[in-house]
C-alpha positions, 0 to 999 in steps of 0.5 A: 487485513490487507489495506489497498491505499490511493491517494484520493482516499489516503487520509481516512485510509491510513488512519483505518490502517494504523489501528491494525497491528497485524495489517499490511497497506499496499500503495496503488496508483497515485497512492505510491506519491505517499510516504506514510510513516507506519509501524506495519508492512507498507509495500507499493505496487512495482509498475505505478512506482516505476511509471511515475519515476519514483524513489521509495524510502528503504522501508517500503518495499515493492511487490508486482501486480501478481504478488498483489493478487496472491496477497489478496487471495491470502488476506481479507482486503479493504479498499480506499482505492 
């Protein structure tokens, strides 16, 4: 399951994430101002890290917008976007 997380709606989010071993959360938006401590794939999308001059913690990693589509084409998706 591919896990799209905003800020507004982060908290129910990732405690939904946190259940699924085999989940990947994304960071979109003003979701990318978190660092969650996860024990599963967290990337942030490229442009909304850069847009808000951010730093990321070694253990998320980035992807760009078309790398998040060809995510989401590959994985069922829930929103709290």
């Amino acid at each position: 399951m591919l896990y799209l997380i905003d800020k507004p709606m982060a908290e129910i989010g990732l405690r939904t994430a946190a259940n699924d071993t085999d989940g990947i959360v994304v960071l979109i938006q003003d979701g990318v101002l978190l660092d969650p401590e996860l024990d599963m794939q967290t990337l942030a999308v490229e442009r909304d890290v850069k847009m808000r001059g951010l730093s990321l913690p070694d253990r998320i990693d980035t992807v760009t917008y078309d790398e998040l589509v060809s995510l989401m084409i590959d994985h069922e998706v829930t929103s709290f976007v």
